[in-house]
N, C-alpha and C positions, 0 to 999 in steps of 0.2 A: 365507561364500563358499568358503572353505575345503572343508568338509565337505562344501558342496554340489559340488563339485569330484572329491574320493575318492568321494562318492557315485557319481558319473558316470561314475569310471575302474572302479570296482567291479562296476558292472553293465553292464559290454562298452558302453557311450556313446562310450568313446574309440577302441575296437576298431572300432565300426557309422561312425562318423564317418571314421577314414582309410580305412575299407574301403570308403567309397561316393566320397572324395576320389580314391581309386588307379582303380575303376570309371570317375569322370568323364575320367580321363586318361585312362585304355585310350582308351576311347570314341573321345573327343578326337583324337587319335592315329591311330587306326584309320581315320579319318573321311578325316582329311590325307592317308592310305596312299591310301585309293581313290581322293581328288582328284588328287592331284600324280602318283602310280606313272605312268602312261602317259607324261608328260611325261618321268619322270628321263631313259630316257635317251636326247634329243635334247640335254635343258641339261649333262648329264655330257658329253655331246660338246662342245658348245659352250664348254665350261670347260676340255678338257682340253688344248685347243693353241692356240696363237695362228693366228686365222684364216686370215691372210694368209701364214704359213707351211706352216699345212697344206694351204692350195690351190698354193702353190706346189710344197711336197713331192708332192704327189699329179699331178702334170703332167712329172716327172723323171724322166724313165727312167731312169737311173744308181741312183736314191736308190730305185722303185718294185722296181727289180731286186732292189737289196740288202735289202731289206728280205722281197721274196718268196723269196728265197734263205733267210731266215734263220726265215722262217715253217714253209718247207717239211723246212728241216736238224732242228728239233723234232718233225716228225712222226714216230709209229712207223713203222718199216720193214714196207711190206706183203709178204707172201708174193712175192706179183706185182706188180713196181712201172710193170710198163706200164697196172698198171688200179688206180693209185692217181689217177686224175683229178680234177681238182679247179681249182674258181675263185676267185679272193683276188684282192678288191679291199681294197687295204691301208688307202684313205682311209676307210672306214667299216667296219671290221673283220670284213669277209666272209674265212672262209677256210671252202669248204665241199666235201664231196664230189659230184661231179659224178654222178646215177646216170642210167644207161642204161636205162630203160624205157617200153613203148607206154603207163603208166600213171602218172595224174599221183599215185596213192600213194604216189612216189618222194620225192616234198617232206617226206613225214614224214621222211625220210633225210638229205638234203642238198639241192641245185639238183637240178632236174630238166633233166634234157639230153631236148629233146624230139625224136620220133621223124620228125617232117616235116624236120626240116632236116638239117644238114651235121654234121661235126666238122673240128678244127681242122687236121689232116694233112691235109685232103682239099681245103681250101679252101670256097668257095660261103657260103652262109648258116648260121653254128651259134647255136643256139638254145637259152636256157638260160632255167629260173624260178625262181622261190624264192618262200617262203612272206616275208610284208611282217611280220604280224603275230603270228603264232603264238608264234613262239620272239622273245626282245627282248634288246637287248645288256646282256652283256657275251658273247651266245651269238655263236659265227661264222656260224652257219646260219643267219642272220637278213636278207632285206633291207629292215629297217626302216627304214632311215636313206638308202633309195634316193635320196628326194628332194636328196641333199647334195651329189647327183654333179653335176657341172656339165662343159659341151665341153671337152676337150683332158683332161679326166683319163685317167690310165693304169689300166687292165684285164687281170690277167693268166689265163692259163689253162694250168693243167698238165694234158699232157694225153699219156699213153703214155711217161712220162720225160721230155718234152721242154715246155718252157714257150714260151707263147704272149704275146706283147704288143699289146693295143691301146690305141687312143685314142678315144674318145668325140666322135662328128662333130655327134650328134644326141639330142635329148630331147624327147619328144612324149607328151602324155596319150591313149590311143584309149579308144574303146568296146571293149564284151568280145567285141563281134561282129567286131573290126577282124582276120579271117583274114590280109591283105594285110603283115602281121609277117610272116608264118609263110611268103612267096614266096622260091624260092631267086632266089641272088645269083651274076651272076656274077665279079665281084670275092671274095674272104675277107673277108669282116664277123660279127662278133658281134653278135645282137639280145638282149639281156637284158630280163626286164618280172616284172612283178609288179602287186599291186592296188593300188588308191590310191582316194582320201586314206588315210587310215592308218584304221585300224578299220573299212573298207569293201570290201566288191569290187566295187563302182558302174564303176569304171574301171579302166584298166591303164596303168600309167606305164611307156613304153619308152623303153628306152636301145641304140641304135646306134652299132656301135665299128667301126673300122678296123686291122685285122692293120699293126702296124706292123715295117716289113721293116730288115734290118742288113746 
């Protein structure tokens, strides 16, 4: 038994065995990556705060503030800080550049501030998008995690130095033909959307905010 043993170490049997054992786990492994990846990080969110805290956190103005404050105190210092824009919804870890162009290539960059609506000094309808799926968290350019938004959360938007607050009145899934998003307002509202369900552009999940005033 013995010899027939060092036989076996002798002629690479012990080498062919763990190297097809270490193979099987790769594999293995690999396998679980492709299954679970899409998933990580919705359950990484749902792991990382007590629920009922973080919807409460995320409806605070006080706490929504301080927080965008202290999001916005780590960014680099732009050249020009009137066109450091940007939108940070803090509940689901958007903190993104806001880019100004008639062209939705902008998404590879950050939200896209689209050209049919307002901005946030001017009042009316602002109109912002973001890629759902492309980029996924722990990225800030991502709004993957759209769907987590629920009414009365807080929405902020920096915009020319000056930060924007809203509140979340409405959520509605449209078709991609649903143009009637894209109608000025004449109230300040923010219309945010993106595609839905996740791994699809079947649809577009919007979210409708309110300029909340001080």
């Amino acid at each position: 038994m013995l010899a027939r043993f060092i036989n076996f170490v002798r002629t690479g049997g012990a080498l062919n065995y763990y190297l097809v054992i270490l193979i099987k786990i790769f594999t293995l492994s690999f396998f679980l990556y492709l299954v679970f990846w899409p998933f990580y990080p919705e359950l990484s969110y749902e792991l990382s705060l007590d629920k009922q805290e973080r919807a409460s956190f995320a409806k605070e103005i006080d706490h929504v503030k301080q927080e965008t404050e202290g999001l916005v105190a780590e960014l680099p210092r732009p050249e020009h800080p009137e066109q450091d824009n940007r939108i940070i919804i803090t509940k689901i870890g958007v903190n993104a550049p806001v880019i100004i162009s008639d062209s939705e290539e902008a998404l590879e960059r950050g939200a896209w501030l689209l050209p049919q609506g307002s901005t946030p000094d001017k009042g009316g309808n602002t109109i912002i998008a973001g890629h759902r799926f492309k980029y996924k968290p722990p990225s800030s350019l991502t709004f993957y995690l759209f769907h987590k938004l629920s009414v009365g959360d807080i929405v902020s938007v920096l915009w020319q130095g000056e930060s924007y607050f809203y509140t979340i009145k409405e959520i509605k899934i449209v078709e991609p033909t649903a143009v009637e998003i894209l109608d000025p307002s004449d109230d300040p509202i923010l219309t945010l959307f993106t595609c839905h369900p996740l791994y699809s552009t079947e649809k577009r999940l919007v979210v409708w905010a309110d300029l909340l005033s001080f």
